[in-house]
TIZASE-129908 format. One record per residue: z, y, x of N, C-alpha, C in turn; residue in one letter. Coordinates in nm, 4 decimals. Example, Ala and Ser with C-alpha at 12.3 -4.5 7.8 and 13.67 -1.06 7.14 Angstrom:
<recs>
@nZ->0.7800 | nY->-0.5690 | nX->1.3190 | caZ->0.7800 | caY->-0.4500 | caX->1.2300 | cZ->0.7800 | cY->-0.3300 | cX->1.3200 | type->a
@nZ->0.7080 | nY->-0.2250 | nX->1.2850 | caZ->0.7140 | caY->-0.1060 | caX->1.3670 | cZ->0.7870 | cY->0.0030 | cX->1.2900 | type->s
</recs>
This chain:
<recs>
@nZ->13.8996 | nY->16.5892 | nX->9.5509 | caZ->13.8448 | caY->16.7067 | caX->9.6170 | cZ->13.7053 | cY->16.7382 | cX->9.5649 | type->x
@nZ->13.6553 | nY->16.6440 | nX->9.5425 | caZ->13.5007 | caY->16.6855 | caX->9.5230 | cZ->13.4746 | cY->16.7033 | cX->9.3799 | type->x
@nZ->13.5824 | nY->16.7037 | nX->9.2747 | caZ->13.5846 | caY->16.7283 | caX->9.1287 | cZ->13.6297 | cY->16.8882 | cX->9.0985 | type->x
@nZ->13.7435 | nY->16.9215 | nX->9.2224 | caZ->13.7592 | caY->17.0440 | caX->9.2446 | cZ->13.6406 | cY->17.1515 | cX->9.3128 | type->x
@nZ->13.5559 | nY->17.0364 | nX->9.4022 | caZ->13.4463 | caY->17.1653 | caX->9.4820 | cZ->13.3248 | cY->17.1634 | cX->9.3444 | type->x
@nZ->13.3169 | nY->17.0704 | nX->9.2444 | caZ->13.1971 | caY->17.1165 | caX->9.1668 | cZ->13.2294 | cY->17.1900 | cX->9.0508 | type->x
@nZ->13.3911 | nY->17.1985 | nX->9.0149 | caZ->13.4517 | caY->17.3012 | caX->8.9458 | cZ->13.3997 | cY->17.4348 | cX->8.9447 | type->x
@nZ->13.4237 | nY->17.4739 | nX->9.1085 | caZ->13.4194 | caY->17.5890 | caX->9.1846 | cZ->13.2694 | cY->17.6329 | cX->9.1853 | type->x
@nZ->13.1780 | nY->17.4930 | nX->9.1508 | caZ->13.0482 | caY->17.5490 | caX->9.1508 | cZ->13.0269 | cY->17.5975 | cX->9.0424 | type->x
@nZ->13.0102 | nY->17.5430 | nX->8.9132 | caZ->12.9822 | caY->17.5234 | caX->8.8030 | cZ->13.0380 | cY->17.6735 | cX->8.7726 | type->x
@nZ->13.1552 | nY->17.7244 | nX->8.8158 | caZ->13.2317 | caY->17.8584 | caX->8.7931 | cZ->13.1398 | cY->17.9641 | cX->8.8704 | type->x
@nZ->13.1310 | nY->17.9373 | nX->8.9798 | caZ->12.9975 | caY->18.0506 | caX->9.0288 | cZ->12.9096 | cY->18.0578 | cX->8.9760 | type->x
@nZ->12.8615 | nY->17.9317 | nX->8.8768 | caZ->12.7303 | caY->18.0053 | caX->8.8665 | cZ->12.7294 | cY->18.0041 | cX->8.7052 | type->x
@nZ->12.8663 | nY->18.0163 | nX->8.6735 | caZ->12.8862 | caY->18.0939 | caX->8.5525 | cZ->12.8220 | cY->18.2434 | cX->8.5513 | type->x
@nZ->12.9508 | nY->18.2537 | nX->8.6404 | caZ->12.9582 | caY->18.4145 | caX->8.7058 | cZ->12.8091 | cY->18.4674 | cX->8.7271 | type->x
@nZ->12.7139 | nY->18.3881 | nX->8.7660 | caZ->12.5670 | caY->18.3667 | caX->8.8380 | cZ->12.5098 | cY->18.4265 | cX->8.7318 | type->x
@nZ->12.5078 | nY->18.3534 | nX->8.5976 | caZ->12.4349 | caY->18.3551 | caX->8.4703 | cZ->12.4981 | cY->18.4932 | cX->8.4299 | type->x
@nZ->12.6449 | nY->18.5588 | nX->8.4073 | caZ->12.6962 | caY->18.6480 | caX->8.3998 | cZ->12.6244 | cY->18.8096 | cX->8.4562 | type->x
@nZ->12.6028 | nY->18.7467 | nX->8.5749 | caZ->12.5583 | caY->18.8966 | caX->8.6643 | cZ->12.4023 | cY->18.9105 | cX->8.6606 | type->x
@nZ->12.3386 | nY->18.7957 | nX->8.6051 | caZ->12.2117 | caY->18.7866 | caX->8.5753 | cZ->12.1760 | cY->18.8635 | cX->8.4209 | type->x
@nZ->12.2510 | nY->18.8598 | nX->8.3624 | caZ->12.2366 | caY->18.9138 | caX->8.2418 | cZ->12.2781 | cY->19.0719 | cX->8.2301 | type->x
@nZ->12.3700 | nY->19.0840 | nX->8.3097 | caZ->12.3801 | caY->19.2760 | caX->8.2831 | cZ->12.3058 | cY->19.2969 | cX->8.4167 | type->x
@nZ->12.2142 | nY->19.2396 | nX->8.5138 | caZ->12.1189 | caY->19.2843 | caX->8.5709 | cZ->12.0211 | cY->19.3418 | cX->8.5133 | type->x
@nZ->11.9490 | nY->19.2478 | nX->8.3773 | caZ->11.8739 | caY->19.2569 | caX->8.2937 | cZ->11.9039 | cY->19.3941 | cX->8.1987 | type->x
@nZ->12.0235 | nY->19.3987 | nX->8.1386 | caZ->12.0923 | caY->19.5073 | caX->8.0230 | cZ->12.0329 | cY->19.6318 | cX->8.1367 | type->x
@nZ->12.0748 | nY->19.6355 | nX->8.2420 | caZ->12.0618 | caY->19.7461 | caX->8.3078 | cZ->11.9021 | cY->19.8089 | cX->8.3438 | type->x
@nZ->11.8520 | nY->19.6635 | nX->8.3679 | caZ->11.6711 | caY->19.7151 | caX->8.4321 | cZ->11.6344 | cY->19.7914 | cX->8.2464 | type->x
@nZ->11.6971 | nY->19.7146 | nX->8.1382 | caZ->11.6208 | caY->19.7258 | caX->8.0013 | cZ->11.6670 | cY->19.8596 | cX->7.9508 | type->x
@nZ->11.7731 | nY->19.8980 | nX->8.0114 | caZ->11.8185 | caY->20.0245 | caX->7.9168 | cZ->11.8330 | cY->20.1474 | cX->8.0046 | type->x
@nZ->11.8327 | nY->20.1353 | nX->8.1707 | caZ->11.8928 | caY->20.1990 | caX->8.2432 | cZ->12.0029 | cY->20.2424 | cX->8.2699 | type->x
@nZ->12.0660 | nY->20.1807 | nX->8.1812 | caZ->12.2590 | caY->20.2178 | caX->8.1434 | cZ->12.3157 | cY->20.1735 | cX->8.2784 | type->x
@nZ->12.4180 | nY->20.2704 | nX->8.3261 | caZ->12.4652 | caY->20.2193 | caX->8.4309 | cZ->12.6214 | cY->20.1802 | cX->8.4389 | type->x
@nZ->12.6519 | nY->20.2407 | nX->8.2444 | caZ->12.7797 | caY->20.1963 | caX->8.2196 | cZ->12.8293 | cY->20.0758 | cX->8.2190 | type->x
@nZ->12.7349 | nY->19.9593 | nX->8.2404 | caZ->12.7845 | caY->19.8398 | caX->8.3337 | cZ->12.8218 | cY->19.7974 | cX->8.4261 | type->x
@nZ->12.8334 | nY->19.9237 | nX->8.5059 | caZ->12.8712 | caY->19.8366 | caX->8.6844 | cZ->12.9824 | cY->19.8158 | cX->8.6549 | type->x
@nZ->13.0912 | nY->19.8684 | nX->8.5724 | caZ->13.1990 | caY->19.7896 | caX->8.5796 | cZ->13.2468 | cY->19.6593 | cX->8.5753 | type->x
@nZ->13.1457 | nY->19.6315 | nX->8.4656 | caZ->13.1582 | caY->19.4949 | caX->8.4866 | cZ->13.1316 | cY->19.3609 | cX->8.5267 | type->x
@nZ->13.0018 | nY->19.4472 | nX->8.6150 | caZ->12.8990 | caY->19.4000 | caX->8.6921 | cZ->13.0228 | cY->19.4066 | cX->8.8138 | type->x
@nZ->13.0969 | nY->19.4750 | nX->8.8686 | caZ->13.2362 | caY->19.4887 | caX->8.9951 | cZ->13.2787 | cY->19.3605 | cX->8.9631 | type->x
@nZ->13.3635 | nY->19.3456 | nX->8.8452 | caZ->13.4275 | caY->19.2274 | caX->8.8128 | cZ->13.3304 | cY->19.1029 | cX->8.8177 | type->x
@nZ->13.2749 | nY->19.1093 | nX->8.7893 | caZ->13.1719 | caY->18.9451 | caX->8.8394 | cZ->13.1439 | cY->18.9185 | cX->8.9594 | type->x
@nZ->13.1536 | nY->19.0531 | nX->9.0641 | caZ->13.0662 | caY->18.9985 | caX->9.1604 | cZ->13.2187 | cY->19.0218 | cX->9.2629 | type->x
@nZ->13.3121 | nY->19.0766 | nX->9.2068 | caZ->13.4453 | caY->19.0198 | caX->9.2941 | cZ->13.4880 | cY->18.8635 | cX->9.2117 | type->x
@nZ->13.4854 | nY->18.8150 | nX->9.1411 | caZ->13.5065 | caY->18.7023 | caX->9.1083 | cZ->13.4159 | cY->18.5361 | cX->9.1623 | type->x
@nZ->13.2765 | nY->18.6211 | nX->9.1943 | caZ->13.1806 | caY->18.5559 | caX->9.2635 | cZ->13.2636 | cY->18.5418 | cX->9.4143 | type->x
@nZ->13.3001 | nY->18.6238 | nX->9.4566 | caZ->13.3584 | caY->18.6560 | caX->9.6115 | cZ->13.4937 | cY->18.5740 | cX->9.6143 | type->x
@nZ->13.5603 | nY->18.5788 | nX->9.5063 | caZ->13.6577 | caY->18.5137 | caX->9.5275 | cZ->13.6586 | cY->18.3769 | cX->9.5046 | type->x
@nZ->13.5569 | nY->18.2948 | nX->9.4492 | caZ->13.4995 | caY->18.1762 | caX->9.4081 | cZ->13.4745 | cY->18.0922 | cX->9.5718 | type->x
@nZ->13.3782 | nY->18.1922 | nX->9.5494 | caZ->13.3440 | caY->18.1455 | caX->9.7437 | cZ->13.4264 | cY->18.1609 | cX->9.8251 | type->x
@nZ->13.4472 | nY->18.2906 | nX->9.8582 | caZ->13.5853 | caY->18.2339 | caX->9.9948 | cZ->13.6934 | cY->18.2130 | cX->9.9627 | type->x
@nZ->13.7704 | nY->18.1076 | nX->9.8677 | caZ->13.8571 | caY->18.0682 | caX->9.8357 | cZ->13.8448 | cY->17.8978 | cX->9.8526 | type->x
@nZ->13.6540 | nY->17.8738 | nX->9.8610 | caZ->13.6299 | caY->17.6944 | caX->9.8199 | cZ->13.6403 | cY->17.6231 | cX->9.9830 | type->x
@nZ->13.6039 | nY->17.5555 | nX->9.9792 | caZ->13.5633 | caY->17.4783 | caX->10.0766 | cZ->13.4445 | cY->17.3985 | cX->10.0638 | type->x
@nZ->13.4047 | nY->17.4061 | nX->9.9248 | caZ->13.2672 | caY->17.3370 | caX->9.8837 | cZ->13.1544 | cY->17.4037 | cX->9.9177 | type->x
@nZ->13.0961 | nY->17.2374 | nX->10.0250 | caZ->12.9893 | caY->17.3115 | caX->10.1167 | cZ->12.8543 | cY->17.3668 | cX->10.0644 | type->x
@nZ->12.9021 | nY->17.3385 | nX->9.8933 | caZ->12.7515 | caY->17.4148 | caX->9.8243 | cZ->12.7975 | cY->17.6140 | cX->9.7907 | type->x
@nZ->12.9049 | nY->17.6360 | nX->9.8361 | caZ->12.9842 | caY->17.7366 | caX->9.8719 | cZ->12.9416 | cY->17.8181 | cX->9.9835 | type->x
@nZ->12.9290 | nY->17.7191 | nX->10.1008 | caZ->12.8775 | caY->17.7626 | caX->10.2329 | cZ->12.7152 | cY->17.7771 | cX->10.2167 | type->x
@nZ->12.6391 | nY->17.6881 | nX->10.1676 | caZ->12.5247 | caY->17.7099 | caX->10.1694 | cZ->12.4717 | cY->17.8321 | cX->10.1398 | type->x
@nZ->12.5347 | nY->17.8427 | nX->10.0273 | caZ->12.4750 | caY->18.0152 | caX->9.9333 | cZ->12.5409 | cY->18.1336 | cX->10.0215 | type->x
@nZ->12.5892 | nY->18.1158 | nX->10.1396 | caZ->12.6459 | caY->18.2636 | caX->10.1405 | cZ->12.5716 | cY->18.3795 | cX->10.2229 | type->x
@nZ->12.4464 | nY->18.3080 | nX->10.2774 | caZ->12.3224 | caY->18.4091 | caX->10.3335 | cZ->12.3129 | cY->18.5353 | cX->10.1858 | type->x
@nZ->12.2897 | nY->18.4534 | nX->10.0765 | caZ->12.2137 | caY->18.4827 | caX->9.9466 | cZ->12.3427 | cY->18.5938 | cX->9.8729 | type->x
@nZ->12.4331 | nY->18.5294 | nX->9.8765 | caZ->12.5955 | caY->18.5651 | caX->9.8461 | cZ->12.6213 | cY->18.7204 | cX->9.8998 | type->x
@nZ->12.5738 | nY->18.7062 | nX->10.0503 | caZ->12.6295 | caY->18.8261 | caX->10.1449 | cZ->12.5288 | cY->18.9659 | cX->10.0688 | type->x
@nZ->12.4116 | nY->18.9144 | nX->10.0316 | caZ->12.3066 | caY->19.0191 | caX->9.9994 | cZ->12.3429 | cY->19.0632 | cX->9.8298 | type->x
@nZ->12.3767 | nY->18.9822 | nX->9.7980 | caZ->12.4700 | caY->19.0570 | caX->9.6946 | cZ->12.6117 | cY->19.1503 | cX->9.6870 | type->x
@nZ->12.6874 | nY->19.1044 | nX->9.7555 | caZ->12.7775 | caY->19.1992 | caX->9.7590 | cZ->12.7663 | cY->19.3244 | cX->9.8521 | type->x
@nZ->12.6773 | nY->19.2955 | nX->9.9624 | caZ->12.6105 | caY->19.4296 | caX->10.0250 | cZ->12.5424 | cY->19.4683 | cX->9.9924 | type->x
@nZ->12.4675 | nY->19.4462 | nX->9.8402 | caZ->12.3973 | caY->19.5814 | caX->9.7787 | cZ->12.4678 | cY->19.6268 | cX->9.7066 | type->x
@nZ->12.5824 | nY->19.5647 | nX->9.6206 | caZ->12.6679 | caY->19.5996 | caX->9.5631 | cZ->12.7159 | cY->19.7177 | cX->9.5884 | type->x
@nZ->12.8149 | nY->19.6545 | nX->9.7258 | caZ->12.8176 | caY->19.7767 | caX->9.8090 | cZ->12.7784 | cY->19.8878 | cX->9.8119 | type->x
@nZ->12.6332 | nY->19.8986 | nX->9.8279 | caZ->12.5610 | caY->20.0268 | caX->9.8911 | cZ->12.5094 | cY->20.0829 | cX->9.7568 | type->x
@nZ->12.5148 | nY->20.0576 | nX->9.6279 | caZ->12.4876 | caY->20.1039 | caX->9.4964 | cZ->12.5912 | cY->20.1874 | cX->9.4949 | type->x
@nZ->12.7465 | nY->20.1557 | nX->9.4833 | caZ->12.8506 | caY->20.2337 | caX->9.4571 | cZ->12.8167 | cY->20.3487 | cX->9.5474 | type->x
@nZ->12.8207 | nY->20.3169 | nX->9.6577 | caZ->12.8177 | caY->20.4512 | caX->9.7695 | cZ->12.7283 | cY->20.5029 | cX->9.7445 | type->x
@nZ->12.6039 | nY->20.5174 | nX->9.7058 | caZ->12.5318 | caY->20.5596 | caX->9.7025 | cZ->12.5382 | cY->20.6549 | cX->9.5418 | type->x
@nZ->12.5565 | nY->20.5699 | nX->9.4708 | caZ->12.6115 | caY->20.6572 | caX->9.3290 | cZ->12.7337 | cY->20.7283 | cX->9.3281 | type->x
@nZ->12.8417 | nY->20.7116 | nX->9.4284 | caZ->12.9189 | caY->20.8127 | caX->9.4288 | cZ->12.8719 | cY->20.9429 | cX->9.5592 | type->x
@nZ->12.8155 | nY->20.9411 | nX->9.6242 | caZ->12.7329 | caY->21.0765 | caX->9.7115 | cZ->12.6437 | cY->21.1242 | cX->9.6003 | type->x
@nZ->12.5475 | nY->21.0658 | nX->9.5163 | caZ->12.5109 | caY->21.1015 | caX->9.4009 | cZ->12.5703 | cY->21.2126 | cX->9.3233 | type->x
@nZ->12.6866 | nY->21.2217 | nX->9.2936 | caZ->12.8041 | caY->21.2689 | caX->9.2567 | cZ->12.7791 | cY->21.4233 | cX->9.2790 | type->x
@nZ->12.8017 | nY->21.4191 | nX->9.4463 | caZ->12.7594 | caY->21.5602 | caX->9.4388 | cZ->12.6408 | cY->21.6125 | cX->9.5299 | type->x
@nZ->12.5561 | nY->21.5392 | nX->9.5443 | caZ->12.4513 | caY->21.5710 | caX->9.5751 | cZ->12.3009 | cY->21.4848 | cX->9.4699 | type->x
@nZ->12.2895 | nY->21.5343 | nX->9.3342 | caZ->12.2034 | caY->21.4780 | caX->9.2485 | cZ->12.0498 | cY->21.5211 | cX->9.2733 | type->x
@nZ->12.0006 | nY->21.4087 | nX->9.3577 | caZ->11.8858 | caY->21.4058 | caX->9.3801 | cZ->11.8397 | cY->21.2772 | cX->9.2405 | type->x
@nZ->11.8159 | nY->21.2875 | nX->9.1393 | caZ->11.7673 | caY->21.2081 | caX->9.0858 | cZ->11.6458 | cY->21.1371 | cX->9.0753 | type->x
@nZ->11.5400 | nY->21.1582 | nX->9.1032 | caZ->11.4832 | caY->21.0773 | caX->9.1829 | cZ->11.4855 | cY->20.9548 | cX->9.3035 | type->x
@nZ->11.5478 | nY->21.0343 | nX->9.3708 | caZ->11.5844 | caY->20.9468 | caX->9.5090 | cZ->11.7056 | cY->20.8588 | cX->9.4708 | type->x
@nZ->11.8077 | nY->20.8749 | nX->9.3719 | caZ->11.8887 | caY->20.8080 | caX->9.3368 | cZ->11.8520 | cY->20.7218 | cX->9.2487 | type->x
@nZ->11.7838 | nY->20.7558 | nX->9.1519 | caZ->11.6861 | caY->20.6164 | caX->9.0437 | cZ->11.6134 | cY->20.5481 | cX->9.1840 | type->x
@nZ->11.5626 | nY->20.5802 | nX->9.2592 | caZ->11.5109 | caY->20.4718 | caX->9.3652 | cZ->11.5820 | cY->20.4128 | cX->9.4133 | type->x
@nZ->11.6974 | nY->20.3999 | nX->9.5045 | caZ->11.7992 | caY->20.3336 | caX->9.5398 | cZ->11.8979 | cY->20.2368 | cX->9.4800 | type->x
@nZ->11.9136 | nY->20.3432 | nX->9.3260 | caZ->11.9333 | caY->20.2345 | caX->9.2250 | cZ->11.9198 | cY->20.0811 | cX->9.2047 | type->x
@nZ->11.7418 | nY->20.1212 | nX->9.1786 | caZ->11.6622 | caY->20.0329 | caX->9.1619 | cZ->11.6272 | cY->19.9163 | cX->9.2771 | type->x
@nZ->11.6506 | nY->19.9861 | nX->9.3818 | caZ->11.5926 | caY->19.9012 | caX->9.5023 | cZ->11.7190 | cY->19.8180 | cX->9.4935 | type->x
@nZ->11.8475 | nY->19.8251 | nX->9.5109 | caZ->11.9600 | caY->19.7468 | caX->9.5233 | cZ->11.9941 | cY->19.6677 | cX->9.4166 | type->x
@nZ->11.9740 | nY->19.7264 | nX->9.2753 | caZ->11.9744 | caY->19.6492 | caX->9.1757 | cZ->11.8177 | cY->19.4755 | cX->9.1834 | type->x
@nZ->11.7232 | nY->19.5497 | nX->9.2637 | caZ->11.6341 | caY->19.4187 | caX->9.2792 | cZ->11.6578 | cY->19.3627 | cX->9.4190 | type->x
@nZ->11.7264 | nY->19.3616 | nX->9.4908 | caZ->11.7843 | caY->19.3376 | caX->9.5911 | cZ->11.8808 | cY->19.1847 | cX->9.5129 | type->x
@nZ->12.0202 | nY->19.2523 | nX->9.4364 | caZ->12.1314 | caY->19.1918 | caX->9.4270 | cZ->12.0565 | cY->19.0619 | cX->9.2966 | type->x
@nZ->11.9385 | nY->19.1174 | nX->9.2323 | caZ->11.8426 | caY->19.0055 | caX->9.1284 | cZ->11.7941 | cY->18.9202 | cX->9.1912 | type->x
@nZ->11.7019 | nY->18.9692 | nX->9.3065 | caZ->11.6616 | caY->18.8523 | caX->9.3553 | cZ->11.7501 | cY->18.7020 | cX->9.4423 | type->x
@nZ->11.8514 | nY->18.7357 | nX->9.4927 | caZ->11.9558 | caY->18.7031 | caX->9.5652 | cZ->11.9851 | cY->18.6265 | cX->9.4677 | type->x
@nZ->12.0289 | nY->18.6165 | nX->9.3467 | caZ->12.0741 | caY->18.5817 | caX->9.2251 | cZ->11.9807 | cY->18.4636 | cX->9.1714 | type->x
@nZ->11.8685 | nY->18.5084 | nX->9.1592 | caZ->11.7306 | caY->18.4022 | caX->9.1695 | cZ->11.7655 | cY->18.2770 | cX->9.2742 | type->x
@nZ->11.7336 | nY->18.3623 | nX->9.3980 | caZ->11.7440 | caY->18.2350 | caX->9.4470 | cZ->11.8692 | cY->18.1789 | cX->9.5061 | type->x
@nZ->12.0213 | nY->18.1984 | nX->9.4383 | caZ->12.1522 | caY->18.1127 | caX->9.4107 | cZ->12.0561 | cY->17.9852 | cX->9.3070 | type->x
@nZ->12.0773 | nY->18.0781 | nX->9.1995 | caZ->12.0312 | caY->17.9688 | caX->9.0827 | cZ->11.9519 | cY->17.8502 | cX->9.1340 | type->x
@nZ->11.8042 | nY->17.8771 | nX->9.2097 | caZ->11.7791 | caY->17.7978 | caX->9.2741 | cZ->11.8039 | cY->17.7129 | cX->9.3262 | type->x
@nZ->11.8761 | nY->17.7622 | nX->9.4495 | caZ->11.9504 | caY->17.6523 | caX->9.5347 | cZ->12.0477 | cY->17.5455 | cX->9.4551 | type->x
@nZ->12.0809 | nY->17.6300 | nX->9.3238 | caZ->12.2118 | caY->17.5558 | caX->9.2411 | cZ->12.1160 | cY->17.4799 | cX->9.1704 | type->x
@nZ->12.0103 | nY->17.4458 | nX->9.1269 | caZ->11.8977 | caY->17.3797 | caX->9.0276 | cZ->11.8641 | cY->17.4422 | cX->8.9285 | type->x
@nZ->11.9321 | nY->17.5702 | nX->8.8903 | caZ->11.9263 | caY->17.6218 | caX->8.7512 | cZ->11.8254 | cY->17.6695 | cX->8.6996 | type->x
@nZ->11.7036 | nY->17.6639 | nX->8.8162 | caZ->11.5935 | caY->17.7177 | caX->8.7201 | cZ->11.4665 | cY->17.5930 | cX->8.7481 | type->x
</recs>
């Protein structure tokens, strides 16, 4: 069991290092043609966790929850975007959720030793 729960870690914070890096692509270029695959990491993050039972699983999920609820609120917010383009106010929100779902990310790594 416990070769399987550090599997499950070691795989999150693949994913960890993963979503940390097109965090970065995104603050550096403003491209937002990454959320796609920024979706896929951070449903794979989700499915990592509530699939484990490894209580370094449970620990992170204060940190966990604030990621996928900015996640969240980026999409929605970029699809009302859609048809109401306030660009300004939408580069702010952007931004605020994108350093929202970074910092959260920070301190996983943390808790995991990685930095």
């Amino acid at each position: 069991m416990e070769e399987q729960a550090s599997q499950v870690t070691m795989d999150f914070a693949a994913q960890l290092i993963a979503l940390s890096r097109v965090i970065v692509d995104i603050f550096k270029t403003n491209d937002l043609d990454k959320l796609p695959e920024m979706n896929r990491i951070i449903k794979e993050m989700y499915r990592l966790q509530h699939g484990s039972e490894d209580p370094a699983m449970q620990t992170i999920d204060v940190e966990a929850n604030v990621i996928y609820t900015n996640f969240d609120m980026l999409v929605k917010v970029l699809k009302t975007a859609e048809t109401d383009g306030d660009l300004p106010s939408l580069q702010n929100a952007v931004n605020k959720f994108l350093h929202n779902i970074n910092e959260a990310t920070v301190n996983i790594a943390a808790m995991f030793g990685l930095l």
